[in-house]
C-alpha positions as CSV (number, residue, x, y, z in Angstrom):
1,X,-11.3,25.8,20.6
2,X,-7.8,24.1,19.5
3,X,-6.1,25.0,16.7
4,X,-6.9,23.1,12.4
5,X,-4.0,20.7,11.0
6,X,-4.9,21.5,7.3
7,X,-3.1,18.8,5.2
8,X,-2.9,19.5,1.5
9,X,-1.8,16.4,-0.3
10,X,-1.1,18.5,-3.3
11,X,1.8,20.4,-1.0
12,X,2.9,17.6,0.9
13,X,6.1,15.0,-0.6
14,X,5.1,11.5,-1.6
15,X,6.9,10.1,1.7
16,X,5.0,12.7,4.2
17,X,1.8,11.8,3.1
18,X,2.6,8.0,3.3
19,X,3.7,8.0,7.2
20,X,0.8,9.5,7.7
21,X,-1.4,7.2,6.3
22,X,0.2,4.1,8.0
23,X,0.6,5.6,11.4
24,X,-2.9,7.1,11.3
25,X,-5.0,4.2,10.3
26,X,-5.1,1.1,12.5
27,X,-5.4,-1.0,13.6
28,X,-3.4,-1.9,9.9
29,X,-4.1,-5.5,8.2
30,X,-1.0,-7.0,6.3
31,X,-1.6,-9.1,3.9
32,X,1.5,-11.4,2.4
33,X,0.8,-11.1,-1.3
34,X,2.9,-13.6,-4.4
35,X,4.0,-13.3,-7.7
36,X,6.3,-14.8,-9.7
37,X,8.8,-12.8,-12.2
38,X,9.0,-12.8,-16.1
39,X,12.1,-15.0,-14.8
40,X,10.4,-17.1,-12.9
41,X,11.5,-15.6,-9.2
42,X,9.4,-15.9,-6.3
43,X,7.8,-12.8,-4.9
44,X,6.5,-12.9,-1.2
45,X,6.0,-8.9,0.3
46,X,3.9,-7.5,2.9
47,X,1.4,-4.7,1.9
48,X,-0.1,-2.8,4.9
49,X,-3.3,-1.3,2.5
50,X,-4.8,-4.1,2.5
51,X,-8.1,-5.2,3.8
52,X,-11.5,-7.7,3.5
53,X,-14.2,-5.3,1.4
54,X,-17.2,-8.4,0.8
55,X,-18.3,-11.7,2.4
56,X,-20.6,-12.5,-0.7
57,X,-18.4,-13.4,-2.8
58,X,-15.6,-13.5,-0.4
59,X,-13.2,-10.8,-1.7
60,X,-10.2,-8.7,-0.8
61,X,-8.3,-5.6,-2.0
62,X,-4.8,-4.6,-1.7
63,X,-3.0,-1.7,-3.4
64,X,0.1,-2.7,-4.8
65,X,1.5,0.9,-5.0
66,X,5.0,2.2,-4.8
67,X,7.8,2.0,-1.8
68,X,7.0,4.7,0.7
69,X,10.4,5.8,1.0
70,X,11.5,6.3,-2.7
71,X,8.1,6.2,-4.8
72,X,9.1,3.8,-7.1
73,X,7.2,0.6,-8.1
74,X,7.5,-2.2,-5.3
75,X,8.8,-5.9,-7.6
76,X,5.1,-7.0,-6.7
77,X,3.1,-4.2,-8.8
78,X,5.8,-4.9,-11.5
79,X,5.2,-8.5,-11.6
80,X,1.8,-8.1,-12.0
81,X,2.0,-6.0,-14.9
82,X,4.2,-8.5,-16.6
């Protein structure tokens, strides 16, 4: 028998455990998602967790988290909280 890859989130850093949820699930929807800032600026980003949940009523879920590479809040999450 071959050898266990235990992952521990709780032991991992933020950007580790992000590549390896985007290179381990695909194939990966994007979705192009819009806001608009408190200063009226236009807001067009990509967000890879994204995907169709229902049919009835039509609906779809994305997870405006934080930038992979840094943790901090993408201009999209922050918009929305605005």
């Amino acid at each position: 028998m071959g050898k266990q890859m235990i992952i521990d989130p709780k032991n991992q850093p933020f950007q580790e455990i992000h590549k390896l949820m985007i290179g381990s699930i695909v194939p990966r929807p994007i979705a192009f998602v819009s806001t608009i800032s408190n200063d009226n600026k236009f807001n067009l980003a990509p967000f890879s967790y994204f995907n169709g949940v229902c049919s009835k009523p039509p609906t779809v879920v994305f997870c405006p988290a934080r930038r992979g590479w840094d943790g901090k809040e993408k201009d999209t999450l922050k918009n929305i909280k605005a």
